[in-house]
SEVEXFI-955023 format. One line per field, with one value per residue: x negated, y negated, z of N, C-alpha, C, CB in turn; residue in three letters. Coordinates in pm, whole numbers. Each point is the difference from the previous one (the first is absolute). Glycine has a CB too. Example, Ala and Ser with C-alpha at 12.3 -4.5 7.8 and 13.67 -1.06 7.14 Angstrom:
2
n_x	-1319|-154
n_y	569|-222
n_z	780|-197
ca_x	89|-82
ca_y	-119|-119
ca_z	0|6
c_x	-90|77
c_y	-120|-109
c_z	0|73
cb_x	189|-118
cb_y	117|63
cb_z	125|-215
aa	Ala|Ser
! end
This chain:
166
n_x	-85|-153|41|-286|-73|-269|160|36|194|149|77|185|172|134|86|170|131|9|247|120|176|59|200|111|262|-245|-313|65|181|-257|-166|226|-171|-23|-188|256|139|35|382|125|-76|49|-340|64|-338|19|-130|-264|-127|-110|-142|-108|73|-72|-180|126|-4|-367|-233|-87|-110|-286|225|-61|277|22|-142|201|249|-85|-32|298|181|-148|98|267|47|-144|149|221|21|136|289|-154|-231|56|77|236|-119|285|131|-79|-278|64|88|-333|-173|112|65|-178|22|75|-111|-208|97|-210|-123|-227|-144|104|106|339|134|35|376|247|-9|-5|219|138|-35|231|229|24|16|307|117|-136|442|119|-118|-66|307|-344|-227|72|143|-172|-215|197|-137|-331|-51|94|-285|-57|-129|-327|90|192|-185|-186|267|153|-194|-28|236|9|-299|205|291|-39|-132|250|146|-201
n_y	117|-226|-73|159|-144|-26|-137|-295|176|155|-185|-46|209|139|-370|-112|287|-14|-207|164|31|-159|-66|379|-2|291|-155|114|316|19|-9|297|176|101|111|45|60|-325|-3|54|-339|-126|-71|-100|130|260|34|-326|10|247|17|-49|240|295|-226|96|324|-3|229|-38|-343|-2|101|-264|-19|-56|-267|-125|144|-130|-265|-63|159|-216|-225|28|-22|-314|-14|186|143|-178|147|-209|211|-171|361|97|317|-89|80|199|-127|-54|259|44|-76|176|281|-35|-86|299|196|-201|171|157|-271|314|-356|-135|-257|180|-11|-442|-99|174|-225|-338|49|71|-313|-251|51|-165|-296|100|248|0|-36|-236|216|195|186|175|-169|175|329|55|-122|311|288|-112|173|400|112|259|-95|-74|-129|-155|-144|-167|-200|-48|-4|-191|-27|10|-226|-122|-10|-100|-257|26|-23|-193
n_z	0|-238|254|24|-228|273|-253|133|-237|94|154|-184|-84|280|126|-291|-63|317|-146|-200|226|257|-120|-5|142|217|164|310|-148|-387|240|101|-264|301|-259|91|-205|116|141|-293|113|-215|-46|-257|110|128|-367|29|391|-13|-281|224|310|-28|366|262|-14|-142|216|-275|157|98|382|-254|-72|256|-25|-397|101|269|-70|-101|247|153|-298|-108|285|-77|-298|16|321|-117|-238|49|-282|-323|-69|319|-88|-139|296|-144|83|302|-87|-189|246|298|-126|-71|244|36|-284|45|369|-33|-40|46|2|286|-259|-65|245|8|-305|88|202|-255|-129|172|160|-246|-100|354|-72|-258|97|411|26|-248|-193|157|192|-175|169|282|-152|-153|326|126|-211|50|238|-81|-253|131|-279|202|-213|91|251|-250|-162|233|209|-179|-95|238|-20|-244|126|274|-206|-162|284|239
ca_x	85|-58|-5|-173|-125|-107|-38|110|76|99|41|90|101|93|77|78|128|55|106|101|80|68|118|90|121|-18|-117|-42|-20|-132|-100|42|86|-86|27|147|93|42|112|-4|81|18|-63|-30|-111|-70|-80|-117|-37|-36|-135|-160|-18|85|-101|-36|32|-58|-102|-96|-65|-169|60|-2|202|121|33|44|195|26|-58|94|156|3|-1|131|134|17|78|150|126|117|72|22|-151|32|-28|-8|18|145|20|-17|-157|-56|71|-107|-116|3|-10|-196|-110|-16|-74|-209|-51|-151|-147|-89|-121|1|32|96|114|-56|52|171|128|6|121|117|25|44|153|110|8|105|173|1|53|118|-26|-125|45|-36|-150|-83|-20|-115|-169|24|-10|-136|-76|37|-71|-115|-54|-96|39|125|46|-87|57|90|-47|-3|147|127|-78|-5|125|29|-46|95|150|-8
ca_y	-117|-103|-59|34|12|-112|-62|-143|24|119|-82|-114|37|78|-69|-49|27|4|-133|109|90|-67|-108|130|79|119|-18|30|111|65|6|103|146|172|86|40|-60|-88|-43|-64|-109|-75|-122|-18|8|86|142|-34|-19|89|12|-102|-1|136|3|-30|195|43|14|89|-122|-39|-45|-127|17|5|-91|-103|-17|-37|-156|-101|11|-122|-101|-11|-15|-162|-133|2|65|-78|-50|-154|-38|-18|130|62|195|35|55|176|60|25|123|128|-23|44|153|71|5|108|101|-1|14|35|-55|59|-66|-52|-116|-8|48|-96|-100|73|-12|-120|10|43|-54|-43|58|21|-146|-49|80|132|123|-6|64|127|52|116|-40|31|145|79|-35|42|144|-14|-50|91|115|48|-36|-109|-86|-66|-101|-102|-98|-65|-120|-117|-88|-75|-106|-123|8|-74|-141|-100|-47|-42
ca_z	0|35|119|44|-97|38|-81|38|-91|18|148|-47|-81|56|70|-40|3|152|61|-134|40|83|17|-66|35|23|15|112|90|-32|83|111|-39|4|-78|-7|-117|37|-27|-140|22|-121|-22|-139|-7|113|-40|-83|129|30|-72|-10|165|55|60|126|57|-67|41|-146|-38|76|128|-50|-66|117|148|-71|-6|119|8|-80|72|139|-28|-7|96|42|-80|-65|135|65|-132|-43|-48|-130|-68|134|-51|28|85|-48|18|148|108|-53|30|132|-22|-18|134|97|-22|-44|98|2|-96|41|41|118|-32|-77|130|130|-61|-8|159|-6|-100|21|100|-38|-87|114|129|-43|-4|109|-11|-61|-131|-9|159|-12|28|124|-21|-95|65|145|-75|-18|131|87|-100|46|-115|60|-90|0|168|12|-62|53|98|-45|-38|122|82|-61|17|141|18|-85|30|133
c_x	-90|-26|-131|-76|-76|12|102|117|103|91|128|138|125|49|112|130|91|137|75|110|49|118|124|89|-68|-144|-36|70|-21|-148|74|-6|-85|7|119|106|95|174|46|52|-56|-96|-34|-169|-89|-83|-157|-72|-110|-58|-117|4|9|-112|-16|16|-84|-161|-131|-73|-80|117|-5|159|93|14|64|138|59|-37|109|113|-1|-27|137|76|-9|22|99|57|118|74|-8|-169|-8|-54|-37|43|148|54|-19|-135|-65|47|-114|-123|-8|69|-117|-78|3|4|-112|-20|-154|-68|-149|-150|86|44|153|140|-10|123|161|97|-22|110|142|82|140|151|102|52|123|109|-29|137|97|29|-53|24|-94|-123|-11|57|-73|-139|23|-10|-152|-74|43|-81|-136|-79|-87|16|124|15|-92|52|100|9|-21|89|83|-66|13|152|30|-77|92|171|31|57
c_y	-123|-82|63|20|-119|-77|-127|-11|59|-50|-71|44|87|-129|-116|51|44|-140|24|80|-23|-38|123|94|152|-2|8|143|85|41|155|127|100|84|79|-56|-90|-26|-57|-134|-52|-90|13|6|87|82|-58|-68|96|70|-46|16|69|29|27|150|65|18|51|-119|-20|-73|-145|-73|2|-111|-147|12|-22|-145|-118|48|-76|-164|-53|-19|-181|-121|4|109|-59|-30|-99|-39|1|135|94|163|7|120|156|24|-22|116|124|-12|39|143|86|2|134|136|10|-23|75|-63|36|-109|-116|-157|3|18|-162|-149|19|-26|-165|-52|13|-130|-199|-41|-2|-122|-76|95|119|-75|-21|97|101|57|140|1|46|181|123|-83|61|168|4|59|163|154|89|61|-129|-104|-148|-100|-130|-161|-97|-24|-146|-73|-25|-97|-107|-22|-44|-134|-76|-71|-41|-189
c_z	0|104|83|-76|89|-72|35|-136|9|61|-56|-69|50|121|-54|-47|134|39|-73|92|131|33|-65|74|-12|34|165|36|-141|77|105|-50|79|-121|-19|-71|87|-33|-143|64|-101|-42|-130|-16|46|-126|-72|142|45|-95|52|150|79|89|151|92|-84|42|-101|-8|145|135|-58|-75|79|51|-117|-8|119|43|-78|28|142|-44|-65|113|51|-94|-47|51|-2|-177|-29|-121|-167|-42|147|-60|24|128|0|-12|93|37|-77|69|195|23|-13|84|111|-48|-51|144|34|-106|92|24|53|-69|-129|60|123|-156|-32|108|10|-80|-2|115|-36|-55|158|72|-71|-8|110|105|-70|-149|-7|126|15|52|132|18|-73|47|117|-65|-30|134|41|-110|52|-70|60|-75|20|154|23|-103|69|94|-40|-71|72|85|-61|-8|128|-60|-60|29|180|19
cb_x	187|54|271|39|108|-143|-106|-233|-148|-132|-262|-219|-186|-120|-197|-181|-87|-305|-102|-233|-105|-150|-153|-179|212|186|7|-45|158|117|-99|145|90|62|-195|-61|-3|-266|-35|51|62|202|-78|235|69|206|270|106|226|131|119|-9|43|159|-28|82|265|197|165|164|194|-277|-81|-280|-37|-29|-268|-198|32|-21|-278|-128|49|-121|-242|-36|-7|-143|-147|-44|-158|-138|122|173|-110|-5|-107|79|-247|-8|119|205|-24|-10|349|80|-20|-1|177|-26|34|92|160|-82|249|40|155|146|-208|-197|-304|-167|-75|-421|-245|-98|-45|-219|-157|-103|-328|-212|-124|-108|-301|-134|87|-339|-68|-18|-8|-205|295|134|-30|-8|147|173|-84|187|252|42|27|284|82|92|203|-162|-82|109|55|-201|-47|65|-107|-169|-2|143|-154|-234|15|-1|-226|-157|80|-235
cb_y	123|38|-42|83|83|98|202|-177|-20|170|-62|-130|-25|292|68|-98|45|109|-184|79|136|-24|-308|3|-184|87|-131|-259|-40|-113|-333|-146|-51|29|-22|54|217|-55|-24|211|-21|24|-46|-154|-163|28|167|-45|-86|-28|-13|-223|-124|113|-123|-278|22|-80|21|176|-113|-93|181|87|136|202|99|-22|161|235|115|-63|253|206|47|111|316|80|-57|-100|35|-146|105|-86|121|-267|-109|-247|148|-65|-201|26|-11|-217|-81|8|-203|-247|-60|-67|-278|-146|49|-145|-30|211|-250|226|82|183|-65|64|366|133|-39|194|275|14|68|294|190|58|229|211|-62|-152|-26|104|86|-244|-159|-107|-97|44|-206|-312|-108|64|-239|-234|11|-213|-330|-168|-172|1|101|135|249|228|239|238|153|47|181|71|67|217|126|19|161|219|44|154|188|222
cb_z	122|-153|-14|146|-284|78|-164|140|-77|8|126|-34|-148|-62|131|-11|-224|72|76|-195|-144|-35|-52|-135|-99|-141|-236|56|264|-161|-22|105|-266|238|32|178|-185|-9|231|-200|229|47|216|-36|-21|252|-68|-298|37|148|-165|-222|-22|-211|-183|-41|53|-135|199|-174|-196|-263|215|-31|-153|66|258|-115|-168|32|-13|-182|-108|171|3|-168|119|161|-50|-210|167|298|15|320|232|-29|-278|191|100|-272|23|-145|-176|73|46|-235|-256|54|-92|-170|-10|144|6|-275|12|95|-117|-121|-173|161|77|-153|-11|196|-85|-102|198|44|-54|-56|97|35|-256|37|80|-101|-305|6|178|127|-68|-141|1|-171|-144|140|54|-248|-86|157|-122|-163|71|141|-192|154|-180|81|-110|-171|148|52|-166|-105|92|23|-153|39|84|-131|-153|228|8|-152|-233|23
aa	Unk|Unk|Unk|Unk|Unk|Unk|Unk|Unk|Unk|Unk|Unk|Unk|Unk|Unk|Unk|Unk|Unk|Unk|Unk|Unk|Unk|Unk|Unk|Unk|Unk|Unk|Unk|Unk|Unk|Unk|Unk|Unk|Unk|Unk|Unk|Unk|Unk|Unk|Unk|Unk|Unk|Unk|Unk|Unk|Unk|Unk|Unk|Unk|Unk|Unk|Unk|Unk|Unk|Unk|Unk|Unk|Unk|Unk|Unk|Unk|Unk|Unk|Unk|Unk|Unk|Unk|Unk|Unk|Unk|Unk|Unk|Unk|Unk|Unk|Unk|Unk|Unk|Unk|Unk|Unk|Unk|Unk|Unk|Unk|Unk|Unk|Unk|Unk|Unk|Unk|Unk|Unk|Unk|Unk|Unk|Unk|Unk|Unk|Unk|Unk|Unk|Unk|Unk|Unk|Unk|Unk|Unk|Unk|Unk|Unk|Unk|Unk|Unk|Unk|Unk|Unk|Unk|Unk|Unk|Unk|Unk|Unk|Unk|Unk|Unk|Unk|Unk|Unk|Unk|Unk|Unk|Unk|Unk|Unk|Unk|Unk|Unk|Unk|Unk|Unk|Unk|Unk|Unk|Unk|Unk|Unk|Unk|Unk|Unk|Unk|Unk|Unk|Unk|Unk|Unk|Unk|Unk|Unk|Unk|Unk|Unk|Unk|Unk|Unk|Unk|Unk
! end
């Protein structure tokens, strides 16, 4: 992916089409997809999105790829979450992406999992418990797993999540 290339050039060129896509209807919950087959629904942009972004549940890709889709969804949430915000996400494609979020829970590298509960922690400060009621019960199933992995994730996401809603 361009966005991690050393070369400044590249850099440039994958972060410009990054702002491109951004403003596009289905692009943030492209970044969320997992490899799993996915809910059908209606968006006009998700399937050409998810060409180009089939990244953040995807352990086959360089962790580097992961933590960048994870990075521009937490960036996304803090600029077009809220409805009033211009080319704000829509309602149907938040609920996807916070669906998605809680079956990428396990993440195995550390800077990619530390930027995911930041994420999550985020999404929650704006719709925990009115919109997202499923979030502290599934970080509470996490924690009780006994799948190391999984408790270790959803420890740290619920730590971000409390601060965030403290």
């Amino acid at each position: 992916m361009s966005v991690c290339s050393q070369d400044p050039q590249v850099l440039k060129v994958g972060e410009e089409q990054l702002k491109k896509w951004e403003k596009k209807r289905g692009y943030y919950s492209a970044l969320a997809v997992i490899e799993t087959i996915m809910p059908a629904c209606a968006m006009d942009d998700r399937a050409m999105a998810m060409q180009q972004c089939r990244l953040l549940g995807s352990r086959h890709l360089n962790a580097e790829v992961r933590w960048m889709a994870v990075t521009c969804l937490k960036n996304g949430v803090d600029r077009y979450w809220r409805p009033g915000a211009p080319n704000f996400i829509e309602e149907d494609e938040k609920a996807f992406v916070r669906a998605t979020l809680l079956q990428c829970l396990e993440e195995p590298v550390p800077q990619v999992l530390k930027q995911m509960a930041v994420l999550v922690a985020r999404i929650a400060r704006l719709d925990c418990p009115s919109r997202w009621s499923e979030l502290l019960p599934a970080l509470s199933e996490g924690v009780h797993s006994p799948n190391l992995l999984l408790q270790k994730c959803a420890l740290w996401t619920l730590k971000g999540v409390v601060k965030c809603l403290a």
